[in-house]
Each structure stands twice: as structure tokens, then as C-alpha cells.
C-alpha positions in Angstrom: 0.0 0.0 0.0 2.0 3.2 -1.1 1.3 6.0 1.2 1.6 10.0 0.2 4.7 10.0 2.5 6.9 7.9 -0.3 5.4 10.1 -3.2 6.8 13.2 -2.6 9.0 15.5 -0.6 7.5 16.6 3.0 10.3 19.2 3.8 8.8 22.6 5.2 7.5 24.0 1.6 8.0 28.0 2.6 11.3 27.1 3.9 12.1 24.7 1.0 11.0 27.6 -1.5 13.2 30.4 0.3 16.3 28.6 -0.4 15.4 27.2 -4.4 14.9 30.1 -5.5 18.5 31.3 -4.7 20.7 30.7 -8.0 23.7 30.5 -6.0 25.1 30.7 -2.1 27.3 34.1 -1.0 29.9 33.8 0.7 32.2 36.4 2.7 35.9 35.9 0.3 39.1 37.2 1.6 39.2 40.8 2.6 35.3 40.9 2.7 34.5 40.8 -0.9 31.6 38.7 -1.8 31.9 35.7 -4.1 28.7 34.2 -5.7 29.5 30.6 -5.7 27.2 27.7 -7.4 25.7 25.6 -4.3 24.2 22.3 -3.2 21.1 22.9 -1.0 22.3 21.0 2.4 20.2 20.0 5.5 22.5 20.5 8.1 22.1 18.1 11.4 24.6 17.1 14.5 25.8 13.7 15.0 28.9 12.4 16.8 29.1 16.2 17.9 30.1 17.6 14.4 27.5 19.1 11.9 27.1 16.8 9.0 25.0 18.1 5.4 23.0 15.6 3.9 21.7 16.9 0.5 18.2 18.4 0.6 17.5 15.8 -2.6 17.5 12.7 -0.8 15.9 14.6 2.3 12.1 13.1 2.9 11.3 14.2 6.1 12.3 15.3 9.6 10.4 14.3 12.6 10.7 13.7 16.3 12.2 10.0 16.9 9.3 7.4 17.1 9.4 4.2 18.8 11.9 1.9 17.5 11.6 -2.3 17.5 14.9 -4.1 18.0 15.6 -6.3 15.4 17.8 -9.7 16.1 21.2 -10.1 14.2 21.1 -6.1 13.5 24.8 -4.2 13.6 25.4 -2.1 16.2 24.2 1.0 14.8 20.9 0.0 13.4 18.3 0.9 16.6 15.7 -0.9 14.7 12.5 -0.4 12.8 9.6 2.5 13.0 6.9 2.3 11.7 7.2 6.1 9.3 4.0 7.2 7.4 2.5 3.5 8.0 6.0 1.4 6.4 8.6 -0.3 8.7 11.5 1.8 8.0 15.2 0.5 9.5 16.6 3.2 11.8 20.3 3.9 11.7 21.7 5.8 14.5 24.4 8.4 13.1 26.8 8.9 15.7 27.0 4.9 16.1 27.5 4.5 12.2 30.4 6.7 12.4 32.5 5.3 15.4 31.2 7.5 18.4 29.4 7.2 21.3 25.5 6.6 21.8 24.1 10.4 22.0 20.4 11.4 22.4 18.2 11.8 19.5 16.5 14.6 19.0 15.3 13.8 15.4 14.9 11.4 12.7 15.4 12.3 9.5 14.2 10.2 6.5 16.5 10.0 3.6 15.3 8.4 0.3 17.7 5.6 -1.2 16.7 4.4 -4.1 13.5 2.5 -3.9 13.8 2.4 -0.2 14.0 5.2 2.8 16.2 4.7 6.2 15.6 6.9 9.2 18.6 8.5 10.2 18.8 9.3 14.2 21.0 13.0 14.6 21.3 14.9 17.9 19.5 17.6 15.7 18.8 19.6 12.9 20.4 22.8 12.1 18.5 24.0 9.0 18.6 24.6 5.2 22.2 26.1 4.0 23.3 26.4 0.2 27.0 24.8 0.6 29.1 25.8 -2.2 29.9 22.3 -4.3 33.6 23.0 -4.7 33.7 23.0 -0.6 31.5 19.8 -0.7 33.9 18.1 -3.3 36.7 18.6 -0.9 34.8 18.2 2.6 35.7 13.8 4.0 32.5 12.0 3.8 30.6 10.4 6.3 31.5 7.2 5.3 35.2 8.1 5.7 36.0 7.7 9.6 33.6 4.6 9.4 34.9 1.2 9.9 35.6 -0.1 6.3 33.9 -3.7 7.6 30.9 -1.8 8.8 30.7 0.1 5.2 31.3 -3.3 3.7 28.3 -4.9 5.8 25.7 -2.0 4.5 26.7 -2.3 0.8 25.8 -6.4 0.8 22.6 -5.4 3.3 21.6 -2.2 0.9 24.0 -0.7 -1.8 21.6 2.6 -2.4 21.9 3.0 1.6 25.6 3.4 1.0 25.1 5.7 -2.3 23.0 8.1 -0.6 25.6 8.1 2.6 28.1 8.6 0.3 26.9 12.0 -0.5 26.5 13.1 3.1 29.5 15.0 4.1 31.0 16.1 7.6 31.0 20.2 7.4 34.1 21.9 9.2 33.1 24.6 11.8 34.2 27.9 9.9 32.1 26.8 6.8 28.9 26.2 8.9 29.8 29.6 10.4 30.3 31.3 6.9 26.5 29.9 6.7 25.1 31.4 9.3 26.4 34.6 8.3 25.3 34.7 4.6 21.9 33.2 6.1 21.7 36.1 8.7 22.8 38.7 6.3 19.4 37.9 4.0 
């Protein structure tokens, strides 16, 4: 039974809108000039205590956590499955994917991966930034400090899982805090 949930996109529209119709993201260059740079639209979460950007394409939906059923045989940082717009959806907890400790979850955020969609558990969610793609190309992925076993384990459990993690990248500090400026400046 297909549900409205897996048909389309359920990000906050107004907010969603704001940011597509910006062409590009501005950023404050060296000595203050602006540079007009092209951009990925990013939703910006913490995990593991850094701020990751998972691309607003592959974003579903963001939520508060629901309750999760262990599953038997699971790795360590699937939590389980919730039941998500009325489908069992596997719930991967962030911070344990990537080698950290067990944090609280503030949120879940539902990420499309091919046919299928996997909750991601984050401490929380930041907000909508345009991340300029030439900073993205050279940001470390998630994947990166990950265990190579435990990336080896998801691609024979769900190879579009790992596609779609592939594209979620660990943001440095002083380019979150470039922006917050550019996104306080409008």
C-alpha cells in the first residue's frame, strides 16, 4: 500500500522555496569581498558532535524520533524499525555509524535511497544552507571515519543506503559559520 509519504518530498515548503529560488550561495571571500559561488542545498544536522550536510534531494522528512523495535542479528548502529508514514522503515543511528558514542536523538530524518528510505537518528537539525559544491567536493564524507567492515556490511545489506551516505559529508566549523552569516545577512 503506497502512502503519500513515499510520493513526494514533506520538507517545510515556505522554507524549501526560500532557499530554491537562490541561484547560488554568497559567501564572505578574503578581505570581505563577496563571491557568488554555485551551491548544493544541504540540510544540516549534528551527530557524533560535528555538523554533517545531507543533501536536501535525498531529504524526505524530519520528525521527532518514534518508537523503534529491536531487530535480532542487527549491527550495532541500526536501533531498529519504525513504523514512518505506516511502512517499517530500519533506523540507523548516526553517531554509532560513524564510530562514536551513543548520544540522544533529537530527530529522525528520513532520507530516500533508491527505492527504499532509512531513518537516520541525529542529535539535531540545524536548517537549510546552500554549501558551495567546490567546498562539498573537498569536505571527507561520512563514510570516511567509518569502519571499512561496517561500510562493507551495508553495501551487501543495501547498496543505495551506501550511495546516498556517500553524499552526506562532515561540514568543518568555519564553513557552517560562513553559513550562518550569509543566512543572517538575507
Amino acid at each position: 500500500m503506497a502512502s503519500a509519504f513515499r510520493g513526494g518530498n514533506k520538507i517545510a515548503t515556505p522554507v524549501r522555496m526560500r532557499y530554491q529560488s537562490r541561484d547560488a550561495a554568497t559567501l564572505r571571500g578574503v578581505g570581505g569581498q563577496m563571491a557568488e559561488l554555485e551551491s548544493q542545498l544541504s540540510l544540516l544536522c549534528r551527530a557524533n558532535g560535528r555538523t554533517c550536510a545531507f543533501p536536501l534531494s535525498s531529504v524526505v522528512e524530519i520528525m521527532r524520533p518514534l518508537p523503534v523495535v529491536p531487530v535480532a542479528e542487527a549491527p550495532g548502529y541500526v536501533d531498529g524499525i519504525a513504523i514512518i508514514r505506516g511502512e517499517p522503515t530500519p533506523v540507523v543511528r548516526t553517531a554509532k555509524l560513524v564510530g562514536g558514542q551513543d548520544e540522544e536523538v533529537a530527530r529522525f530524518v528520513t532520507l530516500r535511497a533508491g527505492s527504499r528510505f532509512v531513518a537516520l537518528a541525529v542529535e539535531s537539525v540545524l536548517g537549510v544552507r546552500g554549501i558551495p559544491t567546490r567546498i562539498l567536493r573537498e569536505l571527507p564524507p561520512l563514510l570516511r571515519d567509518t569502519a571499512s567492515d561496517a561500510v562493507d556490511r551495508i553495501g551487501v545489506l543495501d547498496a543505495e543506503l551506501v550511495a546516498v551516505l556517500g553524499h552526506v559529508t562532515w561540514l568543518p566549523e568555519s564553513v557552517f559559520e560562513a553559513t550562518e552569516r550569509v543566512a543572517d545577512d538575507s
